[in-house]
MOPAC internal coordinates of N, CA, C and O (Angstrom, degrees):
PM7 1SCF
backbone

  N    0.0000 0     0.00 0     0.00 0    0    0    0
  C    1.4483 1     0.00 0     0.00 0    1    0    0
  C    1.5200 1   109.33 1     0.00 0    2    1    0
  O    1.2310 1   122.50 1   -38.77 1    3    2    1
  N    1.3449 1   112.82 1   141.23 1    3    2    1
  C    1.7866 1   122.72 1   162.48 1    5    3    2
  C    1.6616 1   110.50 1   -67.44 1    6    5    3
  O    1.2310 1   133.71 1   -26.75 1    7    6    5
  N    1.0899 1    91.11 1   153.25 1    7    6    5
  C    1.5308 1   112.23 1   174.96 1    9    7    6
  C    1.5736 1   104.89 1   -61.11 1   10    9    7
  O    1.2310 1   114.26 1   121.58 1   11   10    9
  N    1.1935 1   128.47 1   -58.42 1   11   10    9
  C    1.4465 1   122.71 1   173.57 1   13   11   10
  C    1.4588 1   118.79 1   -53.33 1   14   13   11
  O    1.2310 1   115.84 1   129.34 1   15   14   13
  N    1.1007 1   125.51 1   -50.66 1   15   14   13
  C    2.0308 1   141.35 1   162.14 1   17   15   14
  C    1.3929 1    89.12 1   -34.19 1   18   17   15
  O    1.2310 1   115.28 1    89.35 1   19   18   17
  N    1.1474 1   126.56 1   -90.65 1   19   18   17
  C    1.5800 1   130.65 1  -172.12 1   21   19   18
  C    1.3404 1   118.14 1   -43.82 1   22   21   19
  O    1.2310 1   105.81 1   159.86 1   23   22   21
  N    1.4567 1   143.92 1   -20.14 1   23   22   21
  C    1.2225 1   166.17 1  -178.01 1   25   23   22
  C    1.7569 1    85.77 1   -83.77 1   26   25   23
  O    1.2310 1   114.39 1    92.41 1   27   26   25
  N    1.2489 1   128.23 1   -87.59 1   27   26   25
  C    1.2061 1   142.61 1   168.05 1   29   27   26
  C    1.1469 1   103.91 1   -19.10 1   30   29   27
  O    1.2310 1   110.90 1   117.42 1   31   30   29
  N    1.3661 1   134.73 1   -62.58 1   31   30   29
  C    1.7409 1   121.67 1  -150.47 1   33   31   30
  C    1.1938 1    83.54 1  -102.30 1   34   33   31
  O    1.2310 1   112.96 1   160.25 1   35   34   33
  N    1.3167 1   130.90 1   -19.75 1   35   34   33
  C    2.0569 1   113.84 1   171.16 1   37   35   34
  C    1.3920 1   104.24 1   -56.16 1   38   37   35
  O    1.2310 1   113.24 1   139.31 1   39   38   37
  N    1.1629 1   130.39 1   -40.69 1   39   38   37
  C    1.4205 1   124.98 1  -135.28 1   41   39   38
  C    1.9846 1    83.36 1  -114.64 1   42   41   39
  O    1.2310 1   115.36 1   162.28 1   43   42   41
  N    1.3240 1   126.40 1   -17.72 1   43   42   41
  C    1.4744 1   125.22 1   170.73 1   45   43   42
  C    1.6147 1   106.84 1   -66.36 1   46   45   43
  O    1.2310 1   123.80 1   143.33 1   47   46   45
  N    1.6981 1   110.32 1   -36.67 1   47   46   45
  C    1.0317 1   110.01 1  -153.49 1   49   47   46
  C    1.6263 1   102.02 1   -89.01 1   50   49   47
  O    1.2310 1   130.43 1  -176.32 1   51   50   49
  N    1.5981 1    97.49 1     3.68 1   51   50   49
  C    1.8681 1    90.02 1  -154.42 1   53   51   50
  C    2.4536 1    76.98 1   -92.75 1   54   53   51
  O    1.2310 1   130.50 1   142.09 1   55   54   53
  N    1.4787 1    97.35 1   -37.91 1   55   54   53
  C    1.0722 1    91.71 1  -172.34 1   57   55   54
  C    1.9753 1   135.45 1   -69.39 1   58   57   55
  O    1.2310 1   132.09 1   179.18 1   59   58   57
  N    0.9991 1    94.25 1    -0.82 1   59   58   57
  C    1.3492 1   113.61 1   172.47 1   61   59   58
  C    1.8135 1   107.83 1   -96.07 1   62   61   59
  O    1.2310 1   131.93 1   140.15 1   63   62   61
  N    1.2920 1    94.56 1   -39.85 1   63   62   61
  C    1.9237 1    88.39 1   179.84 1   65   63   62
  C    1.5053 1   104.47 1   -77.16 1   66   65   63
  O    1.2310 1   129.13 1   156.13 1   67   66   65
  N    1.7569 1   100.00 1   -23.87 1   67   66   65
  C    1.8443 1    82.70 1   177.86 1   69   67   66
  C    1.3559 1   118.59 1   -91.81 1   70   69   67
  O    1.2310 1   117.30 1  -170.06 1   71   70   69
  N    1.5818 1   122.73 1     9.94 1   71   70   69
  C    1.5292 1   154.27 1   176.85 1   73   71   70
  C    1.6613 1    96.56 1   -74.67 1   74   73   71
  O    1.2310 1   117.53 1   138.67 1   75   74   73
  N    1.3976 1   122.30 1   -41.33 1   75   74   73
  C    1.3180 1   110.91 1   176.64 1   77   75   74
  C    0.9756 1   127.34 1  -129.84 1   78   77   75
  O    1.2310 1   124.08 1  -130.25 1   79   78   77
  N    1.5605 1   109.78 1    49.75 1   79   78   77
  C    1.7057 1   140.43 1   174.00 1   81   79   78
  C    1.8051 1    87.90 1    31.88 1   82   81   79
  O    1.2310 1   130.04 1  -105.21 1   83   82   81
  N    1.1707 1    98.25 1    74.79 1   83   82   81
  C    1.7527 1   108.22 1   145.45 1   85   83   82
  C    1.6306 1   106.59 1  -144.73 1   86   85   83
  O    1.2310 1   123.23 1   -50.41 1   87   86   85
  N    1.1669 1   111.42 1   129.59 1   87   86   85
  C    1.6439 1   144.63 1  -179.54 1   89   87   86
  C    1.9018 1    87.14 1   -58.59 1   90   89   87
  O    1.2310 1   131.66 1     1.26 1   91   90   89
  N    1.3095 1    95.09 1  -178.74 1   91   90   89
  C    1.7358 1   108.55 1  -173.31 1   93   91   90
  C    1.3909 1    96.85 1  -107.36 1   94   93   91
  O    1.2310 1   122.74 1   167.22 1   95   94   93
  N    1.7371 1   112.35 1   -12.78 1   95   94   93
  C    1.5964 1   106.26 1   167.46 1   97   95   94
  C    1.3787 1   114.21 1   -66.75 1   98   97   95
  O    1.2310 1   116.13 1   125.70 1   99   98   97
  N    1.6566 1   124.96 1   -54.30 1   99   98   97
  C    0.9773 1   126.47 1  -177.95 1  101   99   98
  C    1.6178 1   121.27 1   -68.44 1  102  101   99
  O    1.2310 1   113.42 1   136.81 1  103  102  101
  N    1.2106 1   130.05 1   -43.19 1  103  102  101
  C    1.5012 1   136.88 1   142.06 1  105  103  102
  C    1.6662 1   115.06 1    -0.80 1  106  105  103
  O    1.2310 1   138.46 1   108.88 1  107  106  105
  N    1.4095 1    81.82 1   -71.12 1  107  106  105
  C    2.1713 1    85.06 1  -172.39 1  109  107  106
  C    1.4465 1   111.22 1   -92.48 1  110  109  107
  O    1.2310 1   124.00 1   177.12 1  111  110  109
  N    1.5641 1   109.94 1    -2.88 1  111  110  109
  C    2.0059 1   111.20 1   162.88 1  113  111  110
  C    1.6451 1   100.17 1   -69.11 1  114  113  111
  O    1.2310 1   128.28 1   121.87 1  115  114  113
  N    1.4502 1   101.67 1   -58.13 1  115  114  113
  C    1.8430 1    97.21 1  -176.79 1  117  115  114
  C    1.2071 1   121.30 1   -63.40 1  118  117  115
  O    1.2310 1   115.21 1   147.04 1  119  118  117
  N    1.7559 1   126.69 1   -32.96 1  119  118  117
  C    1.3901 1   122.34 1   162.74 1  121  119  118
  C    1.8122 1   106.84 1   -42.53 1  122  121  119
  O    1.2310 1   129.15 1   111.10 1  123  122  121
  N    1.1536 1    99.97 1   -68.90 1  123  122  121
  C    1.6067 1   106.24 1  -175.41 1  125  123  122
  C    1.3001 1   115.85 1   -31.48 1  126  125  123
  O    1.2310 1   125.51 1   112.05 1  127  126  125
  N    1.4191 1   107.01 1   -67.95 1  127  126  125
  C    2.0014 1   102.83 1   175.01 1  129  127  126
  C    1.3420 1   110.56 1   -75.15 1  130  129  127
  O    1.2310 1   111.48 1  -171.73 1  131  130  129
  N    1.6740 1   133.66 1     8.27 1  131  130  129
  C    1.5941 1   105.09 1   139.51 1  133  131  130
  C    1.7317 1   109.41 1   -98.41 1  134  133  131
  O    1.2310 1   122.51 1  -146.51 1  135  134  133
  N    1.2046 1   112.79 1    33.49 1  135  134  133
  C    1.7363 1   117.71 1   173.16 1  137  135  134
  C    1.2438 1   120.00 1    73.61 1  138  137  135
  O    1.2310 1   126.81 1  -148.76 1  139  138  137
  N    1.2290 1   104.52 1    31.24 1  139  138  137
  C    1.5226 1   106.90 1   176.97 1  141  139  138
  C    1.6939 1   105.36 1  -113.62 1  142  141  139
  O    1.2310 1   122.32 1   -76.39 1  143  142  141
  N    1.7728 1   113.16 1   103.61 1  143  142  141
  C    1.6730 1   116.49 1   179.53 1  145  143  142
  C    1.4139 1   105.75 1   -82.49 1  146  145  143
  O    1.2310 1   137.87 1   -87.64 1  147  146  145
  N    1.5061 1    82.97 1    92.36 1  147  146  145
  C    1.7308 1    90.48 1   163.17 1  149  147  146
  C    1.6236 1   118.29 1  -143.13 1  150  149  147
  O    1.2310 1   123.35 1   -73.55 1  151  150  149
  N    1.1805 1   111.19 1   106.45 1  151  150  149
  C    1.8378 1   105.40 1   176.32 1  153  151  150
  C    1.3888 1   111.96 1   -41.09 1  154  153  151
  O    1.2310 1   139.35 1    -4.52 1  155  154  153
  N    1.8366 1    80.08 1   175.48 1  155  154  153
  C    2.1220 1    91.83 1   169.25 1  157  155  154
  C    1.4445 1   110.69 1   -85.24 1  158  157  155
  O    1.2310 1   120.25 1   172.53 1  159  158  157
  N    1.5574 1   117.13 1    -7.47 1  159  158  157
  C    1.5387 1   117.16 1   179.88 1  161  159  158
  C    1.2041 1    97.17 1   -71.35 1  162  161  159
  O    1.2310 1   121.76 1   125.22 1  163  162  161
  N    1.7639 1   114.24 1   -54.78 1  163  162  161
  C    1.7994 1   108.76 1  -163.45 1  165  163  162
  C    1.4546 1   103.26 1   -58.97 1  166  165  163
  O    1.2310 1   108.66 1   149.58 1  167  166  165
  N    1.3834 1   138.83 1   -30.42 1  167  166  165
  C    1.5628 1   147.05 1  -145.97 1  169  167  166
  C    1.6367 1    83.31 1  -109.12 1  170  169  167
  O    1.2310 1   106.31 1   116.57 1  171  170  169
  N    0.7604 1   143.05 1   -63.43 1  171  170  169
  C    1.7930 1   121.70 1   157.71 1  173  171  170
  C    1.6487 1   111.43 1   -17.66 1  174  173  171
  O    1.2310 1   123.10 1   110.63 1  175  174  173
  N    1.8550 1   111.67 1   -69.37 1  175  174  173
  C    1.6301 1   111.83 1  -156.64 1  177  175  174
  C    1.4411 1    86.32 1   -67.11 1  178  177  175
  O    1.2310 1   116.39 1   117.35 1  179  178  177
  N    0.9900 1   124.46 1   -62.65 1  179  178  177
  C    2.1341 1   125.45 1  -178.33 1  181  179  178
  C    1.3174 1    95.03 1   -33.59 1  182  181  179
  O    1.2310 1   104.54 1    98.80 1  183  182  181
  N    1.4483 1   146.16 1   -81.20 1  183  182  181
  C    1.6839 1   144.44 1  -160.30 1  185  183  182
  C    1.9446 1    91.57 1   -41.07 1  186  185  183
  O    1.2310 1   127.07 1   110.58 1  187  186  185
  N    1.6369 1   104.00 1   -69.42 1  187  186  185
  C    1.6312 1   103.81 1  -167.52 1  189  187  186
  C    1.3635 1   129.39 1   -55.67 1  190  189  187
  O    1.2310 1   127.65 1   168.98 1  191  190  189
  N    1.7218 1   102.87 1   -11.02 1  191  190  189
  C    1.3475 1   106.55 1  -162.80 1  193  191  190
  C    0.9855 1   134.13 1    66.42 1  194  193  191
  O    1.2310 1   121.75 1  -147.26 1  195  194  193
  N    1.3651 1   114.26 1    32.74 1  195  194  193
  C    1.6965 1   144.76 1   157.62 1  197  195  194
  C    1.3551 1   132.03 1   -65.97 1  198  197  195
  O    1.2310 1   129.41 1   153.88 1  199  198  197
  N    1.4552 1    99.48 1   -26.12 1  199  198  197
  C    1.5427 1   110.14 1  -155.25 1  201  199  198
  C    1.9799 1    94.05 1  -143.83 1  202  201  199
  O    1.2310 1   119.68 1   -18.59 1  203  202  201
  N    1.5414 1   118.22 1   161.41 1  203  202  201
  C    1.1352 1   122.54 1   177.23 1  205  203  202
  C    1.2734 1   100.27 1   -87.14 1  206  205  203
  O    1.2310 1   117.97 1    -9.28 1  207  206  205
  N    1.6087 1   121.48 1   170.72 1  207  206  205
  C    1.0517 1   125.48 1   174.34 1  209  207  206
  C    1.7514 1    97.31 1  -126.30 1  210  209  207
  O    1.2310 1   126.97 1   -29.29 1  211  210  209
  N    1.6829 1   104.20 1   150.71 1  211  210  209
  C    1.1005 1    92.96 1  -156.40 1  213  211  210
  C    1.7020 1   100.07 1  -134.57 1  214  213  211
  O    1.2310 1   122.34 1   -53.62 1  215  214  213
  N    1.5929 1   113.12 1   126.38 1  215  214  213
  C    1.6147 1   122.12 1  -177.88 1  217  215  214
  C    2.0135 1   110.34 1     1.42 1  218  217  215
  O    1.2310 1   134.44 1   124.38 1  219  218  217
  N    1.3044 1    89.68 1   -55.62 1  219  218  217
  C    1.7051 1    87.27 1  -176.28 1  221  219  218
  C    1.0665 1   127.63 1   -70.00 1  222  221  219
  O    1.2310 1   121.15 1   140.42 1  223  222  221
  N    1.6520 1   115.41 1   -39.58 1  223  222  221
  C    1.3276 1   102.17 1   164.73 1  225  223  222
  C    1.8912 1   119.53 1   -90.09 1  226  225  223
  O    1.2310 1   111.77 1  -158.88 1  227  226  225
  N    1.2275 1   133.11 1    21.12 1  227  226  225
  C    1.6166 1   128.39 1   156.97 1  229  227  226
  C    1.3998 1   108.41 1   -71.59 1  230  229  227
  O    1.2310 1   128.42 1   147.90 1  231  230  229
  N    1.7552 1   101.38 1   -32.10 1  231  230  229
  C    2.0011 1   109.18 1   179.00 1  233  231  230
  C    1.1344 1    97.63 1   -68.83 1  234  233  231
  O    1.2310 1   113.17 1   129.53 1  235  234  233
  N    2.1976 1   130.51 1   -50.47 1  235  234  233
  C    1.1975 1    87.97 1  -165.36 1  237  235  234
  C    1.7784 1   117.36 1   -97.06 1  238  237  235
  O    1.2310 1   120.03 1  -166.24 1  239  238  237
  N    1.5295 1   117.54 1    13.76 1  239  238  237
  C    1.0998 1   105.63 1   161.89 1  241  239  238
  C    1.5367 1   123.66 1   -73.12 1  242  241  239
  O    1.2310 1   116.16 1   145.85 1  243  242  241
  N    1.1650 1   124.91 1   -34.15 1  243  242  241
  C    1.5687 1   153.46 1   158.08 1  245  243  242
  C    1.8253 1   101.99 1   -19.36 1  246  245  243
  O    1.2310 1   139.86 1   128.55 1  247  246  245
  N    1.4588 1    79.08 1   -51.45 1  247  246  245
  C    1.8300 1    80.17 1   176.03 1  249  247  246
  C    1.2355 1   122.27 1   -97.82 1  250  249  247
  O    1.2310 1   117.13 1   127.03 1  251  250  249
  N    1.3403 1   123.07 1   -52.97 1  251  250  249
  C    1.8066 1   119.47 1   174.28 1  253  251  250
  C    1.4322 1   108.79 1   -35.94 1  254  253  251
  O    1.2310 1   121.23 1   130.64 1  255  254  253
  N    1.5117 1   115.26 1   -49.36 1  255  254  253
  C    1.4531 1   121.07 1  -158.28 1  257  255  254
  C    1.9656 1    84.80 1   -86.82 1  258  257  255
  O    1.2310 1   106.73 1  -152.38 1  259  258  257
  N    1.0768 1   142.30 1    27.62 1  259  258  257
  C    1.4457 1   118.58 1  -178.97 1  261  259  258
  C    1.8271 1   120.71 1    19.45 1  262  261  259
  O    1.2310 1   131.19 1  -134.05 1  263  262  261
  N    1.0755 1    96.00 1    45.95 1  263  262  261
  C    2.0188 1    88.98 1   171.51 1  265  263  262
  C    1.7637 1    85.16 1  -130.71 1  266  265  263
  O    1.2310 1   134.87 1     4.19 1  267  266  265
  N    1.3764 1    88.84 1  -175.81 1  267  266  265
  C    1.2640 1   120.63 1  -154.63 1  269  267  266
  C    1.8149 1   102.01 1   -97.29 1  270  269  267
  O    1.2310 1   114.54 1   -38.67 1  271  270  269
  N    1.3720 1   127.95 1   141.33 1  271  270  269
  C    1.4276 1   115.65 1   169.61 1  273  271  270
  C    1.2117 1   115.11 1   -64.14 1  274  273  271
  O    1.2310 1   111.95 1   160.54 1  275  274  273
  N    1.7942 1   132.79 1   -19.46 1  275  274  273
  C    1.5621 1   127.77 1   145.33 1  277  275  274
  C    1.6807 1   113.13 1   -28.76 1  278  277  275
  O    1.2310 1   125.47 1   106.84 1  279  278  277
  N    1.4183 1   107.09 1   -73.16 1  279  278  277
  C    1.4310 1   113.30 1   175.54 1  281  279  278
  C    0.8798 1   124.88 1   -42.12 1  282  281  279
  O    1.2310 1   115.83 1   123.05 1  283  282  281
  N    1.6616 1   125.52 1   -56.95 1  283  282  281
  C    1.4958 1   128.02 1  -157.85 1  285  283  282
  C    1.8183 1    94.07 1   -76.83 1  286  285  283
  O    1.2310 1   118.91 1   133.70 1  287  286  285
  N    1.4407 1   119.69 1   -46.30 1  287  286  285
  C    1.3466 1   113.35 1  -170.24 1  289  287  286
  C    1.5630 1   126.23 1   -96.74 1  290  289  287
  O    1.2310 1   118.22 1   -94.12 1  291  290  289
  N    1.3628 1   120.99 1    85.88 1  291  290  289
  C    1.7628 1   143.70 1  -131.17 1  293  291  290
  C    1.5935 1    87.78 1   -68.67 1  294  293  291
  O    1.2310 1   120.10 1   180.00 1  295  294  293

């Protein structure tokens, strides 16, 4: 991925979690109990496009957030 793409799907991903009034605390609690170890710092650098995002967690955002990997990946 480009630096701009990743900028993009940080800031897609920040807008869909803030689409269903859940905070980045609650975000990476529900990643966690579907097994995905990822803090609210890393789920911060992922929103800003700081950080990569990585196969396991698009599955488990894919699911907490109920959309589709069409959706989640613009």
């Amino acid at each position: 991925m480009d630096y701009a793409y990743e900028k993009l799907l940080g800031k897609h991903i920040s807008n869909i979690r803030k689409s269903q009034n859940m905070t980045q605390d609650e975000l990476s609690t529900k990643l966690q109990l579907e097994g995905c170890d990822i803090t609210r710092s890393a789920l911060a650098k992922i929103e800003s496009g700081q950080r990569r995002i990585y196969a396991s967690e698009i599955k488990a955002l894919s699911s907490v957030l109920s959309i589709s990997y069409d959706e989640l990946l613009i």
